[in-house]
C-alpha positions as a printed Julia matrix, in Angstrom:
75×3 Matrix{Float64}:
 63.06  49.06  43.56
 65.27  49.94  46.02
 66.08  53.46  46.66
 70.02  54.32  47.83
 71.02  57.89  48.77
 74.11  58.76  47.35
 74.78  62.01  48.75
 72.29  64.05  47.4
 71.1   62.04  44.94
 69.17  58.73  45.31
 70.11  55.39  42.77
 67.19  53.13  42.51
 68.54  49.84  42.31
 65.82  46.94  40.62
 65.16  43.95  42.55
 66.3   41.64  40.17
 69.61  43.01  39.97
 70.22  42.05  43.75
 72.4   39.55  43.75
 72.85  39.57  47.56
 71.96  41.54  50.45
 74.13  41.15  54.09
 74.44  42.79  57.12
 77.03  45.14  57.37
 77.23  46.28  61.5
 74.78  49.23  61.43
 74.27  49.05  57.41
 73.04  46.82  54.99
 75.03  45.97  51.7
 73.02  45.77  48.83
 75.3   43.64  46.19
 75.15  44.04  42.98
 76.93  42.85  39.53
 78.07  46.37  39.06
 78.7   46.88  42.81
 77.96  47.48  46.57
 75.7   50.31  47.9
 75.4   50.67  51.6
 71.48  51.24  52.97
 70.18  51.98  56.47
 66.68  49.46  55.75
 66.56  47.02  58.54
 67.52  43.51  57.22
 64.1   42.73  58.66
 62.23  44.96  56.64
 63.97  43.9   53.13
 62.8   39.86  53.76
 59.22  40.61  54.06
 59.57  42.82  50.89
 61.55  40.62  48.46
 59.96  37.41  46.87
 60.77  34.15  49.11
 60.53  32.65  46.31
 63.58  34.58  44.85
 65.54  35.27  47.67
 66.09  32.85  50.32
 67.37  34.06  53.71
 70.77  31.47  54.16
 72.56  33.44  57.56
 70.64  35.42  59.72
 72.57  38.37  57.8
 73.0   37.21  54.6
 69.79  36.96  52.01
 70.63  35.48  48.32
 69.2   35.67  44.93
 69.06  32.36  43.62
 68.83  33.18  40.15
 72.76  34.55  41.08
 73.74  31.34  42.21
 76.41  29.47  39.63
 77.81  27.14  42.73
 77.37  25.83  46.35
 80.54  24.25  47.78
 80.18  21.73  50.57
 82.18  21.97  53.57
């Protein structure tokens, strides 16, 4: 789970419901189906928490579920 403070509360977003994390200057978005929360975690910290196996690190700001994946497009 991750935990994002939402004033004073705190929404614990599942793992599996990440469908991407990215950088975000001093934040990092945590993307969801239902949405975007904004988190302070160093991007660093997230990788070595989340399954490799799951979620593959594709830009050095941008980490993917690949269970979310429907397409790649070449360019």
């Amino acid at each position: 789970m991750i935990p994002v403070p939402h004033g004073r509360d705190v929404q614990l977003i599942t793992v599996e419901d990440i469908c991407y994390v990215r950088a975000d200057n001093k934040y990092i978005a945590v993307v969801t189906a239902d949405g975007e929360s904004l988190i302070t975690t160093p991007l660093k910290e997230l990788v070595e928490r989340l399954d490799p196996a799951v979620f593959w690190q594709i830009h050095r700001g941008v980490i993917v579920n690949v269970n979310a994946i429907k397409s790649v497009r070449r360019t």
